[in-house]
N, C-alpha and C positions, 0 to 999 in steps of 0.2 A: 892150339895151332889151327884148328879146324877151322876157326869164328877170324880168324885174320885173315885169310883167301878171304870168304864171302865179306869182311867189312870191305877191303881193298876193293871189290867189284864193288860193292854196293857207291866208295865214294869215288871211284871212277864213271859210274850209271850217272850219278849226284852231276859232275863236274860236268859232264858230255850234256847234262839237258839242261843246266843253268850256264850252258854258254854264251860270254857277250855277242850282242848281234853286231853284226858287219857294220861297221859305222862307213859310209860312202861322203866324200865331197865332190862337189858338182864341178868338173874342170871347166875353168872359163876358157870359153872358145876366142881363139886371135881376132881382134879386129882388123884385116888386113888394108882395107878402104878409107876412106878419108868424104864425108859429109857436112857440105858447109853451110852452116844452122846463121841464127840472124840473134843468136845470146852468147855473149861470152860467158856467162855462167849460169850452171842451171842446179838446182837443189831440188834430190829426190824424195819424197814424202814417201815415210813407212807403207810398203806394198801392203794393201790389205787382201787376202787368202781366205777362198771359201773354209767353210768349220774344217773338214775333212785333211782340209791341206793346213792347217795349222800345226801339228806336230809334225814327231819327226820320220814317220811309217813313209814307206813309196809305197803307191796303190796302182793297181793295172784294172782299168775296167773290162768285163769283159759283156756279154751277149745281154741285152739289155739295160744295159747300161751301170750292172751291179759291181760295185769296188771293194778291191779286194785285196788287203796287205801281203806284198811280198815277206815272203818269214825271215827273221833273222836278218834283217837289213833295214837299216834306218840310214837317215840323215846325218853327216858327221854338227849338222849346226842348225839352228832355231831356222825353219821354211822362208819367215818373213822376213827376217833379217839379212840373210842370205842374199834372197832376190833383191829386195833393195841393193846391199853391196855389189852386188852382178851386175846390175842395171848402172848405175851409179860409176863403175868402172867402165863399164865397156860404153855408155854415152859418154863420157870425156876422152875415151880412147878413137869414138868415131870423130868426135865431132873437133876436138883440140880445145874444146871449153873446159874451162874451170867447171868439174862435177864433183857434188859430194852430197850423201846422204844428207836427212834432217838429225840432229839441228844443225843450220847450217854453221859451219865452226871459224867461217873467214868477218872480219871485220866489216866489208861491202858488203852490205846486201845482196842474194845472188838477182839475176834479171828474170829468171825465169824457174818456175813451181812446176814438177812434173809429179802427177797422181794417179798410179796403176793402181787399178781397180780388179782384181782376178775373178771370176765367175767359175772357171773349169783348169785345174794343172793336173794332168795325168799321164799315165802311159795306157792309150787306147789301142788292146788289141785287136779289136776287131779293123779298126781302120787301118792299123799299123804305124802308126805314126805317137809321137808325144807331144802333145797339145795343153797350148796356152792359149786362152780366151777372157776376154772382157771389156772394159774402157779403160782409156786414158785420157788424164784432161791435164793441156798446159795451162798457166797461168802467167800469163806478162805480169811482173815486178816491177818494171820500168816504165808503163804507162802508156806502152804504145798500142795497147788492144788487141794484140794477136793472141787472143786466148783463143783454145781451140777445145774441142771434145771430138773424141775416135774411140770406133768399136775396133777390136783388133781379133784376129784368130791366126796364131802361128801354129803350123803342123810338122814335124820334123819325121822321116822317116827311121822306123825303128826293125829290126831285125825280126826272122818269126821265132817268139818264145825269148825274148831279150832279158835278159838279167841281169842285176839291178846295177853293176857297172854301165852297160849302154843305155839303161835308161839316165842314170846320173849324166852321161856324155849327150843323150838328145837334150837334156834339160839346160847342160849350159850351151847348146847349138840352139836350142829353140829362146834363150834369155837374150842371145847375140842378134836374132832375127827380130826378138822385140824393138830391142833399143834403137835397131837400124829406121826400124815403121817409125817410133817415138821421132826420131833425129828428123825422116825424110818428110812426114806429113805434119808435125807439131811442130815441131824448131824452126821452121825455115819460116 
């Protein structure tokens, strides 16, 4: 009798520290606005993501710029993949164009190749904000030369001490401010 209390605690100790982490999805922010671009359709190429942001951990930098995984919370879905579908939805929601990830899966060729390049996706404490940085480059499809290359730095303001729900929420408010920059200085 004695060894069954202490096994129950012991596989209760067990369960409580091999707990699944918080699996978080990034809610996509409404596109409420409307931006009239010069492609009926654009095809998004796979976001490529510094090393750090390739799985699936949220990291908060803080005082020097040292990154550092929030516990027990991840990603409910692959970083890159993600952001591509984010970007990919909310540029066809801004803009009323045919958008879809690569490959592209419609018969037409799309008119227009768009390539996010990420550099920095964090949540910076010390600024307060959740920041996305890097380039973008479109690519005309249809031969009319309006390719374009942009540096971009979105910054979304974050709560002090935000946990990994409001980070997931600045992440899809800061995805919705990309797409708008992609729409407003590349598409047109």
């Amino acid at each position: 009798m004695i060894h069954r209390p202490a096994s129950l605690v012991l596989v209760l100790l067990l369960a409580a520290c091999s707990r699944e982490p918080l699996r978080l999805a990034v809610p996509p922010a409404p596109a409420s606005e409307r931006v009239g671009v010069a492609f009926a359709s654009v095809e998004v190429l796979d976001v490529s993501l510094p090393a750090y942001a390739q799985d699936d951990r949220i990291y908060v930098q803080g005082q020097g710029g040292a990154l550092t995984a929030v516990p027990r919370a991840v990603l409910a879905d692959d970083p890159a993949r993600a952001l591509t579908l984010d970007l990919s939805r909310t540029l066809g929601a801004l803009t009323g164009a045919r958008s879809a990830p690569e490959p592209w899966p419609f018969e037409e060729r799309a008119q227009a190749q768009v390539d996010v390049r990420v550099a920095e996706i964090v949540a910076d404490a010390t600024a307060g904000a959740f920041v996305i940085r890097g380039q973008y480059f479109v690519a005309s499809q249809d031969g009319t030369g309006r390719d374009r290359a942009r540096e971009f730095r979105v910054a979304v303001p974050l709560p002090p001490d935000p946990g990994p729900a409001a980070i997931a929420s600045a992440r899809g408010q800061a995805t919705l401010q990309l797409a708008r920059q992609i729409a407003t200085d590349g598409l047109r």
